[in-house]
N, C-alpha and C positions, 0 to 999 in steps of 0.2 A: 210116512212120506212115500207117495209113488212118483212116478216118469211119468211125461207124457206120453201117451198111446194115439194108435193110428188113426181109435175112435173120438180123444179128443179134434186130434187136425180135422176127422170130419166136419166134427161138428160146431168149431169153432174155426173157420178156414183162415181166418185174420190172428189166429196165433204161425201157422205156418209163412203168413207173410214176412211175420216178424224173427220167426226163430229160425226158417230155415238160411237166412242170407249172415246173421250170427256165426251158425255153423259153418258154413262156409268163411267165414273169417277167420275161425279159430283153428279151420284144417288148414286155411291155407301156408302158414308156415313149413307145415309138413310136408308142402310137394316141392318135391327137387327140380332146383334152380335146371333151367333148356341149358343142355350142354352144346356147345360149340367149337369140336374138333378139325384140330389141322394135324391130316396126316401127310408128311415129310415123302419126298423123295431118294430117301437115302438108300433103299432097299430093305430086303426082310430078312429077318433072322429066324433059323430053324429050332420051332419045339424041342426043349429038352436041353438046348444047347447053352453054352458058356455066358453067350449074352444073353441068355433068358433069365438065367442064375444070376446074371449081374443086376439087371435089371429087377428083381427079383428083393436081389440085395439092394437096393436103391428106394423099393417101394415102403421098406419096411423099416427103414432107417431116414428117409429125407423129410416125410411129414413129421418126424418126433422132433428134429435137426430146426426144423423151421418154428415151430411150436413149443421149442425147451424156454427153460428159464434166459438161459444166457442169451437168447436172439428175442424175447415174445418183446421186448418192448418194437420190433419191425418186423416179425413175422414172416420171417425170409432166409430161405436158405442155401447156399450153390452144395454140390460135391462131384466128383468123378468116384468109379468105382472100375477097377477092370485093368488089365492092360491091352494095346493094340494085338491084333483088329476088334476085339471084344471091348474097349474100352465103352462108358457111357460119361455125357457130361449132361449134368440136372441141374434145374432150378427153378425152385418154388415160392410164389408170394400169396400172402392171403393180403385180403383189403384190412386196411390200417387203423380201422376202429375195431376191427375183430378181437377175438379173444383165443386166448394156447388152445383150447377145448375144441370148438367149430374150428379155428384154423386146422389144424391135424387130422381133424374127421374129412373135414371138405379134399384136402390131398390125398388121403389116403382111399378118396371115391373116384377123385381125378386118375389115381394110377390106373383105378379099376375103368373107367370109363374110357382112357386114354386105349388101353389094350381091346376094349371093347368096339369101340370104334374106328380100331387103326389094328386090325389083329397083327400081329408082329414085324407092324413098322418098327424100325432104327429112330425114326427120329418123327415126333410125336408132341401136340401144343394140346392143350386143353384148354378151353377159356368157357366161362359158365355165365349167363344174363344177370345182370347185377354184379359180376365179379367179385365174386366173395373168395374165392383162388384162382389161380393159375398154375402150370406146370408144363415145362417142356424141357426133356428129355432128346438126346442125339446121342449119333456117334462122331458128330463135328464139334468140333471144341468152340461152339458161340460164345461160351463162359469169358474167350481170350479179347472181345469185341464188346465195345459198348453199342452198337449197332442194333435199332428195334423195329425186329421183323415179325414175320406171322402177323399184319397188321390187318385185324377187320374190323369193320365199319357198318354198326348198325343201327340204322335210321328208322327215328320213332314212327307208327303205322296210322298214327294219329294225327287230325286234319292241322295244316300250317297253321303257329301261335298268331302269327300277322299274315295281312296280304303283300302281294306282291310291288303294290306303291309304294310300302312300306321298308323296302328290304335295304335302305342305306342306313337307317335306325337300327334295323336286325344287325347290320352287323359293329354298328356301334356296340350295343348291346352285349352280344356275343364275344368280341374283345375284347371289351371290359370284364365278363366274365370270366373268360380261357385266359389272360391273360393276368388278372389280380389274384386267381386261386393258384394258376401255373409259381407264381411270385412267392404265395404263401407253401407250397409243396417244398419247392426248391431251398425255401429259408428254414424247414424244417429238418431236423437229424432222422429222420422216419421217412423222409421224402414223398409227404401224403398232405390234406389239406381240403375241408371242404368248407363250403360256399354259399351267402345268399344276396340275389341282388333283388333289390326294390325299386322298381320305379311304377308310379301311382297308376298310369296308363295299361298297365299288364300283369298279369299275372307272377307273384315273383320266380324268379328264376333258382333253381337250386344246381350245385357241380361239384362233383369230384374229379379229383388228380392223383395220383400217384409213380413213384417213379421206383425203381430197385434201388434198396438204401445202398447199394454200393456203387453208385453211380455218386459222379461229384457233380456241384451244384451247378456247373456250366454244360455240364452231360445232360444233367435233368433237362435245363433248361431247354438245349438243344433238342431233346427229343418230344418233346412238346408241339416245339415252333410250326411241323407240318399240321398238327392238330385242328389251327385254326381254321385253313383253308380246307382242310378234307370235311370242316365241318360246314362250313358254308357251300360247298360242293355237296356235296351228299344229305344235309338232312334237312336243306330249302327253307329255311324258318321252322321246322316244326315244333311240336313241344319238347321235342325229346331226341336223344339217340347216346349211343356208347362207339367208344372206337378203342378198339382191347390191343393191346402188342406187347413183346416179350420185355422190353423194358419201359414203357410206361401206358399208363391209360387213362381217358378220361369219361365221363359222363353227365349230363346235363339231365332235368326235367324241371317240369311246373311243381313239384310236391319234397319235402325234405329226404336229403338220402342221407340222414345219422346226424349226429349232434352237431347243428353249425359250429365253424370254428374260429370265420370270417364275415363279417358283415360289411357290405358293398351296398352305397350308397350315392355314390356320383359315378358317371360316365365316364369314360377315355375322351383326352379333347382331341384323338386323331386315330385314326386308323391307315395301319401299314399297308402299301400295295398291294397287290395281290399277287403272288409269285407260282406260274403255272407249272414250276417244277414240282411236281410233290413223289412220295414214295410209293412202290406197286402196295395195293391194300387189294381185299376180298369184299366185297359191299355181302350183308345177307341182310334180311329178307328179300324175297321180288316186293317192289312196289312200285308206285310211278316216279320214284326218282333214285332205282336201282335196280338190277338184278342178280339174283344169286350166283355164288361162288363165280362172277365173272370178274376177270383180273385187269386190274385197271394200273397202266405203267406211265410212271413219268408224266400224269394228267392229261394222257390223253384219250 
């Protein structure tokens, strides 16, 4: 048995049509998820020092903490480590079909990417494309707060699912989705849930939700509620887009994102106002209905 050689691809050029887009299918799982770091205002902490050991001690103990027997059925972990001013408060979630094995590896890339991208910031969000983890790391106790900050907003690059005649359906649509999978998240003990809607005119709709299982179900719920409107704000009908935050996040596309869990078949018979208070978020990518790391407060 031999490999194909560079003289077969010569000479048969309609095998490289074939096998080279293969290969690429089969690397692609290999390449690490686009990291998308927030680094904190808190100030920095000096090389060598007390809070780098804590931190240190955090990095090597909260992925295993998140990913042990006793948590994997939610895959999520808080701790502090230290005492003032050196204190740290952490907490890490992997997405909720994962497994102890990728959840642990992915946190324990996040500490290294979090340091990497924030060289010794105090206080430090990691959030990755597809969100397969998170992690954020302070010397503020967020832990004491149900509050979900570090909130960005990213809109698919992909041409709008409908036109713009169309956009009172869109957000029928979109309700109906953010709103029956938010329903199935919050009724879950994992506080996760994903989603597919069918309607004959469109393509079907695929979403995820997830919330920190230690949020209670009225918590979940609430931390959701702005989701709708930052998504009909930000990502115009598209196919797609993710909006990541320290306590909950959600994500939509045209294609399945893991084992449906919910199947959504009829509409919403009503859609809620629109309320133009929403929370400061981060939009990334630049596109024409955003641009980068600009801060957008109270919807305006």
């Amino acid at each position: 048995m031999r490999f194909l050689s560079s003289v077969d691809m010569h000479c048969h050029p309609w095998m490289a049509m074939v096998i080279l887009p293969l290969l690429l299918l089969l690397l692609a799982p290999l390449a690490a998820a686009e990291t998308w770091p927030f680094c904190g205002d808190s100030g920095k902490f000096e090389s060598n020092s007390t809070y780098e050991a804590n931190l240190r001690h955090l990095s090597s103990t909260l992925p295993k903490k998140a990913a042990s027997s006793s948590t994997s059925t939610t895959l999520f972990a808080t701790d502090t480590h230290g005492n003032a001013p050196n204190i740290i408060f952490a907490l890490a979630l992997c997405r909720g079909d994962s497994n102890a094995s990728a959840c642990e590896g992915c946190l324990v890339t996040a500490f290294q990417d979090g340091q990497d991208n924030c060289p010794n910031s105090k206080d430090t969000t990691v959030y990755y494309n597809g969100n397969p983890c998170m992690l954020r790391f302070s010397n503020k106790n967020f832990l004491a707060t149900t509050v979900n900050d570090k909130i960005l907003v990213v809109p698919s690059m992909e041409m709008p699912l409908i036109t713009s005649t169309r956009a009172d359906f869109f957000r029928f649509l979109l309700f109906t989705l953010l709103n029956s999978t938010a329903e199935s998240a919050t009724d879950s003990s994992w506080m996760f849930a994903t989603s597919r809607l069918d309607i004959s005119s469109l393509p079907t709709l695929y979403c995820l939700m997830q919330c920190t299982p230690d949020l209670s179900t009225d918590d979940c719920a609430d931390c959701f509620k702005p989701y709708y409107q930052l998504t009909l704000k930000y990502m115009d009908g598209r196919k797609g887009g993710q909006i990541l935050g320290t306590r909950c996040s959600m994500r939509y596309e045209i294609y399945p994102l893991g084992d449906t869990m919910l199947r959504i078949s009829e509409l919403a018979s009503a859609v809620p106002a629109i309320n133009n208070t929403l929370p400061p978020v981060t939009v990334y990518p630049q596109s024409p209905v955003s641009q980068a790391t600009i801060q957008e407060y109270h919807g305006m």
